[in-house]
KEKE-501241 format. One line per field, with one value per residue (C-alpha): residue number from 1; x, y, z; residue in three letters. Coordinates in nm, 3 decimals, decimal comma, m for minus. Example, Ala and Ser with C-alpha at 12.3 -4.5 7.8 and 13.67 -1.06 7.14 Angstrom:
BEGIN
i = [1 | 2]
east = [1,230 | 1,367]
north = [m0,450 | m0,106]
up = [0,780 | 0,714]
aa = [ALA | SER]
This chain:
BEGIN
i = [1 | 2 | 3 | 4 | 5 | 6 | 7 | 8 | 9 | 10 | 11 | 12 | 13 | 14 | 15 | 16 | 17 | 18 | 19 | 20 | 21 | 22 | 23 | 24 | 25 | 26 | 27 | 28 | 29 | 30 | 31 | 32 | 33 | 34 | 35 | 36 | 37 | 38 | 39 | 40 | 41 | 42 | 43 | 44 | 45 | 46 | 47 | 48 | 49 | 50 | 51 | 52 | 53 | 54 | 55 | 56 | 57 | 58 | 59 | 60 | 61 | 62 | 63 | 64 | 65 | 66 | 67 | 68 | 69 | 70 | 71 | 72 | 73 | 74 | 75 | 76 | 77 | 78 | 79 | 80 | 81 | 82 | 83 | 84 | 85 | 86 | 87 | 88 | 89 | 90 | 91 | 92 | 93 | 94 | 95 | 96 | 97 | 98 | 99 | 100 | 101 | 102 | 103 | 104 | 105 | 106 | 107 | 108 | 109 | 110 | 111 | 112 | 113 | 114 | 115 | 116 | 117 | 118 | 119 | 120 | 121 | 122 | 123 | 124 | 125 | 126 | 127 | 128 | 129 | 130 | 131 | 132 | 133 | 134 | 135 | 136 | 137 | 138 | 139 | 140 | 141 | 142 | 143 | 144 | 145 | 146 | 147 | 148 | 149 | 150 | 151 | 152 | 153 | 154 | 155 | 156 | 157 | 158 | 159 | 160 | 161 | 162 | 163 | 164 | 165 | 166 | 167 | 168 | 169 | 170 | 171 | 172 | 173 | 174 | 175 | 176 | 177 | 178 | 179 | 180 | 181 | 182 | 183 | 184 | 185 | 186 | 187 | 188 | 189 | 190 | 191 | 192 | 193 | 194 | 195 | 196 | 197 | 198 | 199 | 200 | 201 | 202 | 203 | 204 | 205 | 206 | 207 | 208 | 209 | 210 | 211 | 212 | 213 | 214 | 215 | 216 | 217 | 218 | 219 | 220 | 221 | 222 | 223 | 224 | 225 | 226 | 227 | 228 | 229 | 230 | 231 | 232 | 233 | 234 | 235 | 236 | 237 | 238 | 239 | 240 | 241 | 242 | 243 | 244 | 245 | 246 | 247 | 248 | 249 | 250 | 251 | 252 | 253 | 254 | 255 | 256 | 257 | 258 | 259 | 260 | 261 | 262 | 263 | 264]
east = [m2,765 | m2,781 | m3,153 | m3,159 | m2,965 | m3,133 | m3,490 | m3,420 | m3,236 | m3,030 | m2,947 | m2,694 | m2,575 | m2,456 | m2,291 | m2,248 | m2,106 | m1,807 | m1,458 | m1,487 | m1,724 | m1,609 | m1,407 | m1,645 | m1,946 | m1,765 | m1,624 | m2,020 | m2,144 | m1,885 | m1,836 | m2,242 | m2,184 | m2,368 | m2,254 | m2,189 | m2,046 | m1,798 | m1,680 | m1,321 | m1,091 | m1,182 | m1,112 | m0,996 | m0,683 | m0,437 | m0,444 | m0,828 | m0,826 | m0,610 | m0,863 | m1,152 | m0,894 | m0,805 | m1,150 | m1,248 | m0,995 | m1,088 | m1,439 | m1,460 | m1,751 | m1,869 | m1,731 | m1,722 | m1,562 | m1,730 | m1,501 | m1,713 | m1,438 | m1,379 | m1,726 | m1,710 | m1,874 | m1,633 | m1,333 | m1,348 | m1,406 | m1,140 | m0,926 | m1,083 | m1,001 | m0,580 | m0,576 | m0,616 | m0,400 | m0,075 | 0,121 | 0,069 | 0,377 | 0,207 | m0,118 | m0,224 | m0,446 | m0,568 | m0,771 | m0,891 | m1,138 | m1,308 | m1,235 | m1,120 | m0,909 | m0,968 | m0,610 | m0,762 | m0,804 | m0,466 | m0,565 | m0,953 | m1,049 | m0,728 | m0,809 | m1,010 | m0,733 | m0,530 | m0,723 | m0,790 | m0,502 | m0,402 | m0,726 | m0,560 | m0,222 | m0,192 | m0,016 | 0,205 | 0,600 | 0,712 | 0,584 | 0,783 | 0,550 | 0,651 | 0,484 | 0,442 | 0,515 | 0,309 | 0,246 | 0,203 | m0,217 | m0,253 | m0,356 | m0,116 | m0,092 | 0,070 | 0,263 | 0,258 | 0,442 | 0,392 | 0,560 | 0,405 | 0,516 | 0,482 | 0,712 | 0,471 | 0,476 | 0,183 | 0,110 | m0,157 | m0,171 | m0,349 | m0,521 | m0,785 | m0,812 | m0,814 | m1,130 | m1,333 | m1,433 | m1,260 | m1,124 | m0,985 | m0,764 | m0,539 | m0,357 | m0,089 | 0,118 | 0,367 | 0,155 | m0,179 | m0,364 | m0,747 | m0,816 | m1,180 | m1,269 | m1,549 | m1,742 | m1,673 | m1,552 | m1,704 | m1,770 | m1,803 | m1,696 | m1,376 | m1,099 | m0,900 | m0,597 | m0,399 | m0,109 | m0,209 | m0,567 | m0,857 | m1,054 | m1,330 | m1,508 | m1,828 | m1,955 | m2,221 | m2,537 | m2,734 | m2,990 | m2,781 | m2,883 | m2,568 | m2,588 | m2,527 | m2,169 | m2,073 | m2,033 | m2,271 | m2,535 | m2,340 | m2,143 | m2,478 | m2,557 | m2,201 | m2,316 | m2,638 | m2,438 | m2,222 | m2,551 | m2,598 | m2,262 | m2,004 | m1,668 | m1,619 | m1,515 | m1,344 | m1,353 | m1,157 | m0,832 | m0,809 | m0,867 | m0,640 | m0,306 | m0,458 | m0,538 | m0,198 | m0,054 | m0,248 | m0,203 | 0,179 | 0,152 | m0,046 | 0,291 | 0,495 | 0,347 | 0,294 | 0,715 | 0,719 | 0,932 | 0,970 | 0,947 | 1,020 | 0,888 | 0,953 | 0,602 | 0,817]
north = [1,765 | 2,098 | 2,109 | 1,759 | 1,835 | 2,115 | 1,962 | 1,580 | 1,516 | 1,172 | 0,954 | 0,826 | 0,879 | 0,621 | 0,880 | 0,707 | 1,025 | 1,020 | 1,035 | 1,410 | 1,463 | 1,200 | 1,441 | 1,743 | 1,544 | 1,361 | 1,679 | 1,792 | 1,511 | 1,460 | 1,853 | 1,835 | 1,480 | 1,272 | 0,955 | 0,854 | 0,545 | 0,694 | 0,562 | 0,465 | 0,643 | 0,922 | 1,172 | 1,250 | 1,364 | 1,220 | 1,604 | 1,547 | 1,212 | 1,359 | 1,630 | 1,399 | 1,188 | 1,477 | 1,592 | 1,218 | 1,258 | 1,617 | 1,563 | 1,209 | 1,161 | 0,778 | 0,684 | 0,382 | 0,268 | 0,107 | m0,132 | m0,418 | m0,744 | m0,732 | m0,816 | m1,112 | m1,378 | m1,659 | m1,453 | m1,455 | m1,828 | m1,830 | m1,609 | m1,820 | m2,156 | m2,048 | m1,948 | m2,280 | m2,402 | m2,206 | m1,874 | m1,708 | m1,630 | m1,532 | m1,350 | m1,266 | m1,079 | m1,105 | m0,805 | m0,878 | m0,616 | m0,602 | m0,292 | m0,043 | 0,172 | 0,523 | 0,682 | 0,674 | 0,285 | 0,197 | 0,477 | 0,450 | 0,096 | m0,104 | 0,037 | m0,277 | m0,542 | m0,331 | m0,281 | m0,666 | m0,785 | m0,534 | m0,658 | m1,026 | m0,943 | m0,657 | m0,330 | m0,319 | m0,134 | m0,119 | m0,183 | m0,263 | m0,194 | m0,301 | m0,208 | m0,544 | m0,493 | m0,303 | m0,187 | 0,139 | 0,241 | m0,033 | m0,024 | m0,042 | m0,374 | m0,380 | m0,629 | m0,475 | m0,659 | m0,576 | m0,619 | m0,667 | m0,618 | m0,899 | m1,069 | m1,187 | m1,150 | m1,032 | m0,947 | m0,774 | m0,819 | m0,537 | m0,622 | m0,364 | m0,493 | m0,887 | m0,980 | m1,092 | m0,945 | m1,139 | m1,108 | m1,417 | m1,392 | m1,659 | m1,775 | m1,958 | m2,125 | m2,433 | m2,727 | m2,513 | m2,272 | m2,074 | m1,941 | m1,699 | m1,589 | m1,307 | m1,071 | m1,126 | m1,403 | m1,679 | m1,879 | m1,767 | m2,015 | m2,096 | m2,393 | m2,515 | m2,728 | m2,943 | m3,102 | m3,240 | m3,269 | m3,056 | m3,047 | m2,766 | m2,614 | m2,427 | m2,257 | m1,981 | m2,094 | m1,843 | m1,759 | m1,666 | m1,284 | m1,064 | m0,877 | m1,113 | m1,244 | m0,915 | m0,844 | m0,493 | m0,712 | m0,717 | m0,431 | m0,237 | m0,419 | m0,314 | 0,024 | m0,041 | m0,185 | 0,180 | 0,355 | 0,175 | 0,227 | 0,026 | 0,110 | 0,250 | m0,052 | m0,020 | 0,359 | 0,677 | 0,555 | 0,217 | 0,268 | 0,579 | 0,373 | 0,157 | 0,497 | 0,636 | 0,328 | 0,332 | 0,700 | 0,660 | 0,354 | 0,574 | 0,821 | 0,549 | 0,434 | 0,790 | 0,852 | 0,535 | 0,289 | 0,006 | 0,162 | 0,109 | 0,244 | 0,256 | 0,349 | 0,314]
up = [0,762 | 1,018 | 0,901 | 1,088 | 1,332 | 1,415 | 1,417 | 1,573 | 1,890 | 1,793 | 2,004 | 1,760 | 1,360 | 1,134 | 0,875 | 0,521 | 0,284 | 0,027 | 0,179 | 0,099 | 0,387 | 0,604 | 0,866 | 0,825 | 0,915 | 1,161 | 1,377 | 1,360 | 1,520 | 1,812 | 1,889 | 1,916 | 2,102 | 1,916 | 1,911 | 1,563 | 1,329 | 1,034 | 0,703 | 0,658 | 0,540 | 0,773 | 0,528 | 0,138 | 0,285 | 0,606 | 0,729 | 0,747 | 0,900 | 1,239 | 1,249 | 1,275 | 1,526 | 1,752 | 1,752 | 1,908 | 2,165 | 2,259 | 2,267 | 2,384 | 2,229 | 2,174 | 1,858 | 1,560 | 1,253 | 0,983 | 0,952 | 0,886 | 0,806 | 1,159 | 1,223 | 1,008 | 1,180 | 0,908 | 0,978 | 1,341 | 1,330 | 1,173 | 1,421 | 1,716 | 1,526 | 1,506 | 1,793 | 1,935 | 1,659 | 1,755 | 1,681 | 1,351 | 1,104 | 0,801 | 0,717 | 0,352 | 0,183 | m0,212 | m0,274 | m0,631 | m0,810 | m1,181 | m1,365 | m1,077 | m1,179 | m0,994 | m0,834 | m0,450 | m0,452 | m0,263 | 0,003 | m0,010 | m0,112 | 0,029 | 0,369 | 0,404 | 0,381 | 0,607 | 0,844 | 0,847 | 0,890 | 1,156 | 1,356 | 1,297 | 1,359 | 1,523 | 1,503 | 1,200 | 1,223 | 0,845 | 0,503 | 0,167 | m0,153 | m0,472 | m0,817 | m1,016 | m1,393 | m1,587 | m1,937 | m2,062 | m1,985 | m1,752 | m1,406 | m1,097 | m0,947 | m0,578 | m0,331 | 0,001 | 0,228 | 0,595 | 0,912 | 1,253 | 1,561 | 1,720 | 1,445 | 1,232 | 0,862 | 0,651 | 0,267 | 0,043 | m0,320 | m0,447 | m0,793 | m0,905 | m1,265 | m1,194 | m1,392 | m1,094 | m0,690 | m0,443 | m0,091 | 0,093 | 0,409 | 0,481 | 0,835 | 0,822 | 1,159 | 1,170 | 1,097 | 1,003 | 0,764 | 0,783 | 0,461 | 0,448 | 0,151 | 0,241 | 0,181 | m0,172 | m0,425 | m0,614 | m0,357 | 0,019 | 0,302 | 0,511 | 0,523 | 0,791 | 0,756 | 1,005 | 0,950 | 0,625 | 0,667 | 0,579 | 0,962 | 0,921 | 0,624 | 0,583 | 0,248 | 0,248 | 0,121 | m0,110 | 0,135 | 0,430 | 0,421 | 0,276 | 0,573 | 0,826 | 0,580 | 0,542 | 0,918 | 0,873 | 1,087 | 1,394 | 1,330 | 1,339 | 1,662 | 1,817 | 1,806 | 1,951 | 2,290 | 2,243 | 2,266 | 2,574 | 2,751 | 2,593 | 2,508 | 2,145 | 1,955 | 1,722 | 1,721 | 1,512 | 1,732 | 1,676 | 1,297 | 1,236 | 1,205 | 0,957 | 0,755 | 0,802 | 0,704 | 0,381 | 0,311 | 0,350 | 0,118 | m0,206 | m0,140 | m0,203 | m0,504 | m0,596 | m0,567 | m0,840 | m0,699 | m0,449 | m0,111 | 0,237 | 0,551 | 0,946 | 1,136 | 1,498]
aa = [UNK | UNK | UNK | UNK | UNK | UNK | UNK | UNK | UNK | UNK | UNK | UNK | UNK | UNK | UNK | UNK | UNK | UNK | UNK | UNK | UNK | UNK | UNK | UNK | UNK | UNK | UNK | UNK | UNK | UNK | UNK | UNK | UNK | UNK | UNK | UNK | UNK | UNK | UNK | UNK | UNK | UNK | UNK | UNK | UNK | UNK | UNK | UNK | UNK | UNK | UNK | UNK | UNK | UNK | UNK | UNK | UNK | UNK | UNK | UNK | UNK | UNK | UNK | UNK | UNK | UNK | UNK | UNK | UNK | UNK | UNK | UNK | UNK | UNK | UNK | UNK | UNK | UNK | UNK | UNK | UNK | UNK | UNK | UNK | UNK | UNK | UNK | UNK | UNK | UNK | UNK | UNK | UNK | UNK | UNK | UNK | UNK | UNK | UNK | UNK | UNK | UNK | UNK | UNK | UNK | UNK | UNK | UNK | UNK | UNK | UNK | UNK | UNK | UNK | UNK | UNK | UNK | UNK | UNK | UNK | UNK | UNK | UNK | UNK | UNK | UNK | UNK | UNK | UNK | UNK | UNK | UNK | UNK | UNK | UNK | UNK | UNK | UNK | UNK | UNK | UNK | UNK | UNK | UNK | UNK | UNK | UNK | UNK | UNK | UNK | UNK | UNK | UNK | UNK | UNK | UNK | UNK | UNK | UNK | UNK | UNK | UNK | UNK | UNK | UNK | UNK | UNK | UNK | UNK | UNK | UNK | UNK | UNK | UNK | UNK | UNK | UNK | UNK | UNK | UNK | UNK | UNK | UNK | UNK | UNK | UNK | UNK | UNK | UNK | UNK | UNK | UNK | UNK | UNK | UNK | UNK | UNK | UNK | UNK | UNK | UNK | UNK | UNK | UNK | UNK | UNK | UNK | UNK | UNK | UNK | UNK | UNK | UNK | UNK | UNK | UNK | UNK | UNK | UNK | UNK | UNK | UNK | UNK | UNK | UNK | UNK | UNK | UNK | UNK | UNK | UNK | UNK | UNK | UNK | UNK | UNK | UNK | UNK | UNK | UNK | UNK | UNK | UNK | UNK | UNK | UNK | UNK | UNK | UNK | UNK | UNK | UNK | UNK | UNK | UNK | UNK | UNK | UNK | UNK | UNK | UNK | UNK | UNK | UNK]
């Protein structure tokens, strides 16, 4: 990396490198401003992800998340489609993985629904994780339960070891219900539901490029317009709570028991 650094003068860095390196890299490339996309978590370590935060807000230094459910194009059909329905109560998560069983996946892999759900329903004020019943040797299954606040109500069910890849976000209002099920799961699409009725549905067909599902297609392209002069979006700030939230979460689940916690 200083070899390239050294030799090309970037215009811009998309930095893809294990959590390890996240906050090293990242504190290169803004002290030398170079306007860069990082991975999430920000760092192996919440003492690593403020350094890589502070350094954003010393240096202010155009700056991204890859963060790429927010880029969804389904999801934020989805988002657009509720909001015309009326006001969200309940948002929910099922984060469902084959054979994942590493210690880091609350804090490194569960990111992703959090950070989701924030971007749907905003900035969250308390959690309340509970352990689901386990044998001895098997994985840890979570229910996170989340607070927002704005009042509404949100949930992840974190299942590393469910036999299958899936991700589907569901909205729920009085009357209504979106449910996305993207970028993974056995079939890729979004529902809508009024008052009874199923009004809008679309399923991915097979040749719609992964890229473009994914939301790495116009994430990409949202740092392209940075490059150009628009505001970091959604940059090491607006993605640090969602890290801190998780981080806190893992020590929760680390002390063994259901936990609560205030993040006013």
């Amino acid at each position: 990396v200083d070899d390239m650094l050294q030799q090309e003068n970037l215009d811009g860095c998309i930095a893809v490198v294990p959590p390890e390196n996240i906050s090293d890299l990242g504190i290169k490339l803004l002290t030398l401003g170079i306007p860069c996309v990082v991975e999430k978590p920000l760092g192996a370590s919440l003492a690593e992800a403020l350094a890589l935060r502070d350094c954003a807000a010393a240096t202010k230094t155009s700056n991204m998340v890859s963060v790429n459910r927010r880029f969804m194009p389904l999801l934020n059909r989805a988002i657009k489609w509720t909001g015309r329905a009326g006001r969200l109560r309940y948002v929910h998560c099922t984060l469902a993985r084959q054979s994942r069983k590493e210690p880091d996946f609350l804090w490194a892999t569960a990111v992703h629904a959090v950070d989701t759900l924030r971007y749907i329903a905003g900035q969250v004020v308390a959690f309340d994780l509970r352990t689901l019943t386990a044998r001895a040797g098997e994985t840890g299954w979570y229910g996170l339960d989340l607070q927002f606040e704005n009042g509404i109500s949100g949930r992840v069910d974190v299942l590393p070891t469910a036999g299958m890849v899936e991700e589907t976000y569901d909205l729920f209002g009085d009357g209504f219900r979106a449910s996305v099920t993207c970028p993974f799961g056995p079939q890729l699409g979004w529902r809508c539901f009024r008052d009874g009725r199923l009004v809008e549905a679309e399923n991915v067909s097979a040749e719609t490029p992964e890229d473009i599902v994914n939301g790495c297609y116009d994430e990409a392209a949202a740092f392209l317009e940075i490059l150009k002069g628009a505001t970091s979006k959604p940059s090491i700030a607006e993605v640090f709570p969602s890290v801190e939230l998780c981080f806190a979460i893992a020590r929760s689940a680390n002390e063994g028991a259901a936990r609560q916690g205030s993040l006013r």
